[in-house]
N, C-alpha and C positions, 0 to 999 in steps of 0.2 A: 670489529670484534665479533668472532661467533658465536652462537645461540649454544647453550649448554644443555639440548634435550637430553632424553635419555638413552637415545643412539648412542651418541655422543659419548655421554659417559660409558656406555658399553665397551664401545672400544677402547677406550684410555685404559680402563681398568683392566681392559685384557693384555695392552701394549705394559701396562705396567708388571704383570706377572710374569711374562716372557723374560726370563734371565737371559737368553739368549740372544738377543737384540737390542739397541737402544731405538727409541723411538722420540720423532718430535711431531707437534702440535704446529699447524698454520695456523696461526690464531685471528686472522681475518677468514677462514674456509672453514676452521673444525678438522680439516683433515688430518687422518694420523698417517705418520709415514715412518713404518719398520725399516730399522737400517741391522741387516745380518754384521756377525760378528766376522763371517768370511769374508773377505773383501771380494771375492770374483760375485758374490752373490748379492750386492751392494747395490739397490738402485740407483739412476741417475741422482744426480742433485733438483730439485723439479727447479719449475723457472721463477718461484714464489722470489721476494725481496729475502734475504737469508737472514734478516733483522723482525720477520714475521714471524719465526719457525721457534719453535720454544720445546724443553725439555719436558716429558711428561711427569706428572710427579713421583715421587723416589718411591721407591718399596722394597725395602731389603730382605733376604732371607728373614734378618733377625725381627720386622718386622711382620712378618707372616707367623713366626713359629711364636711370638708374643701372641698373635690372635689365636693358634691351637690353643696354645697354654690356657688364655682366661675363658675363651669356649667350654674346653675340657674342665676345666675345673668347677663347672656351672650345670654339666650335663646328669639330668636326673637320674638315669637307668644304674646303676651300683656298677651294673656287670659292663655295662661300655665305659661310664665313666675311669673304672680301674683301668680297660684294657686303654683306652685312651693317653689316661695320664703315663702308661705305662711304653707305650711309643716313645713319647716324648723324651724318656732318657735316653732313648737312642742317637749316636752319635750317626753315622751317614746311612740315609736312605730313610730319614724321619719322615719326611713329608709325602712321600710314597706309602710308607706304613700307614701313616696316620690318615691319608687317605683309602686304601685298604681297609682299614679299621671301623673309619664310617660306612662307609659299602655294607655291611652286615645289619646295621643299623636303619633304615630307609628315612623314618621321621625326624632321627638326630640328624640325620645326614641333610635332610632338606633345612633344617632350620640352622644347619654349620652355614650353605650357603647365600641364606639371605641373612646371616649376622656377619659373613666376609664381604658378602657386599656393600651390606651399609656402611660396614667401617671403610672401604676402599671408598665407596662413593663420599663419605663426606671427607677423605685427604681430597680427593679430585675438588670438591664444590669450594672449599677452603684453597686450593691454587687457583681456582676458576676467579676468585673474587679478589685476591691478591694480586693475579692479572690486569681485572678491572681498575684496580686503585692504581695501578703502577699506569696504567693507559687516561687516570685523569676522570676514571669512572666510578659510578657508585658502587658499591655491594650490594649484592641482589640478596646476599644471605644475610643473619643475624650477625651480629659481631664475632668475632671468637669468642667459643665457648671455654671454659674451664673443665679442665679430662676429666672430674668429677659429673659436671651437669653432661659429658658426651656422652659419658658410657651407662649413665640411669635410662637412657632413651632405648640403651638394648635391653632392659628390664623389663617383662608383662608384670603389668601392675592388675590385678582382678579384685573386686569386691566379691567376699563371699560368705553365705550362712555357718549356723552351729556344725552343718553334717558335714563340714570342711577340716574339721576342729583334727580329725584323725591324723590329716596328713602335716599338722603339723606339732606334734605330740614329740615327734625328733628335737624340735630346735630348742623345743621348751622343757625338755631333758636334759641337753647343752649348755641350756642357758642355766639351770640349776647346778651341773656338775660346774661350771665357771664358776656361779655363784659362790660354791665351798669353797674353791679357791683363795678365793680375798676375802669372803667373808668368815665370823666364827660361824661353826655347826649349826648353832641352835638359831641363831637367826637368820641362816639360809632357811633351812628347812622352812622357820616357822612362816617367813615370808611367805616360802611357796606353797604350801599347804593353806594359806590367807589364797591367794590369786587361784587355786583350783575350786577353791566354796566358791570365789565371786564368778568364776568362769563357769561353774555349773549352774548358778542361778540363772532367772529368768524365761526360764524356758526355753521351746524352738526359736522365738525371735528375740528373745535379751540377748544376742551375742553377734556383735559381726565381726568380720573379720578383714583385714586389707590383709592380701599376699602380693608377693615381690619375686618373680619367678627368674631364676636367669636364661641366659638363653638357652643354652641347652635342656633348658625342663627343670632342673633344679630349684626346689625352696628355698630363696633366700632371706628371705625376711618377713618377721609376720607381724600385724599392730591387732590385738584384740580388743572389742570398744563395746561399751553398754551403753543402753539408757539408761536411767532411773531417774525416779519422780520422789523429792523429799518437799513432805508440806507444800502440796500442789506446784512446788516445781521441777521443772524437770531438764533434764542436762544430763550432754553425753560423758563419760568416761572412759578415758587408755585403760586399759587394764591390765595391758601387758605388750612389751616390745621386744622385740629378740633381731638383731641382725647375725646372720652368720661370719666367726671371724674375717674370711677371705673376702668379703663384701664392703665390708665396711670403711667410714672415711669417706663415701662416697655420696652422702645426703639421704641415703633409703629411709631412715630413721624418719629423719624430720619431714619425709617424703610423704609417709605412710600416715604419718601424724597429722598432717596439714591435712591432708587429704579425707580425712573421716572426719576433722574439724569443720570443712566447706559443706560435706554431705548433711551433718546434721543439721549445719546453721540455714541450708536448702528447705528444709524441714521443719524451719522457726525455732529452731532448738540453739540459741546463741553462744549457750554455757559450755564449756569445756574444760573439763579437768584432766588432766594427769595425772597421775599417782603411779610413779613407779620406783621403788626400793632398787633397782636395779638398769640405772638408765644408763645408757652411752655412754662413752667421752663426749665432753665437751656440747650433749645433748643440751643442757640446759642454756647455757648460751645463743646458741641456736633460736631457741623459743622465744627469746625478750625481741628476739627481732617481730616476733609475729602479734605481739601484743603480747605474751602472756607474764603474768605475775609470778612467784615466790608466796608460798606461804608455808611455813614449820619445817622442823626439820625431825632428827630423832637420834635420841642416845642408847646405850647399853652399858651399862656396867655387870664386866664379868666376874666378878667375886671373885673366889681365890681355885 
């Protein structure tokens, strides 16, 4: 069986974009061997066993223009992100466009690339290891993940202070306009008007913040967390979570969650509350997994 450096993967992943060829894998050598669609142009058969030679993994069109789509949808800049998603409806000559498109772009355009590589590299590491099993071998990788926990991995996840607070002033405008939706008026509003007094308290350092960046640059998701000290004790608080529709479903919530709960308890700070008038789907269930409790709930009666 061959060694899966990152040669290796180089080329598979490039034998697999070639529409123009099919390509097979000697899987005791590594080696890739392009077979043209012309036949005059068709190399020999090498002299490997023909029961060594394997197909490299699949990669359709419609697989490539699913990775534009959720790049695009992720990319921060307003003015590429539109001309981007705006490619996309294009029916022949898309992926020329959409390449074209990033061209203008240079830093979206670097980070389209190593978020189509990761995703191509881990189809390849996932036949790489299905290989191995089929040959009587171990898995060098984790098990199969679930397309939720694959694709948090293309997420920057950042910790960052109050002076962060600006850039995400968006989502928590979103998350209010949502809010009126399902909720009545007055206890939208009055919620949010509650979470901007506690988001302003504290000062420079009462407030941190977990962000969830997609790849393209895009705010996807924000957790804002205090400390506070009642009768000498003291314990973190959510104090506010937003994921962006198009994101979500994908664990960022509880991602972001866990993740400031580990920080403070680093910190000797073990307590952790929640408090949010406006959580997720299915957010709360989530949580009992991680220890945490239930405590009150809250009514309204709207008079006439």
């Amino acid at each position: 069986m061959f060694e899966l450096d990152d040669s290796v993967v180089d080329e598979i992943i490039f034998a697999m974009e070639n529409q123009n060829s099919e390509a097979m894998v000697n899987i005791e050598t590594g080696e890739v061997i392009m077979y043209s669609e012309v036949q005059d142009e068709m190399p020999e058969m090498p002299a490997a066993d023909p029961e060594s030679l394997v197909s490299v993994p699949e990669w359709t069109s419609a697989d490539g223009f699913r990775l534009m789509e959720s790049f695009a949808g992720g990319v921060g800049n307003p003015v590429a992100r539109t001309g981007l998603m705006g490619v996309l409806t294009r029916g022949r000559g898309v992926f020329r466009a959409f390449k074209n498109t990033l061209e203008q772009y240079p830093e979206i355009e670097r980070r389209w690339f190593e978020y189509k590589h990761a995703a191509m590299g881990r189809r390849v590491t996932e036949w790489y290891d299905g290989l191995r099993e089929a040959s009587g071998l171990a898995r060098l990788g984790p098990e199969p993940e679930d397309d939720a926990d694959v694709i948090i991995g293309d997420f920057n996840l950042r910790k960052a202070g109050r002076g962060a607070w600006e850039n995400c002033e968006g989502l928590f405008r979103s998350g209010l306009d949502e809010a009126l939706v399902h909720l009545p008026q007055v206890l939208a509003e009055y919620e949010y008007s509650r979470i901007e007094k506690e988001l302003a308290e504290g000062g420079p350092e009462g407030l941190v913040l977990y962000l969830a960046e997609a790849p393209g640059g895009a705010l996807a998701a924000v957790a804002a967390v205090r400390r506070i000290t009642v009768s000498f004790a003291t314990f973190g608080k959510l104090v506010y979570l937003y994921v962006e529709e198009a994101h979500r479903k994908l664990g960022l919530a509880r991602m972001l969650a866990e993740k400031a709960r580990e920080d403070f308890a680093a910190e000797g700070i073990t307590r952790f509350v929640i408090d949010l008038p406006f959580a997720p789907e299915g957010f709360g269930k989530s949580l009992a997994a991680f220890g945490y409790e239930a405590y009150g709930t809250r009514w309204l009666a709207k008079g006439n």
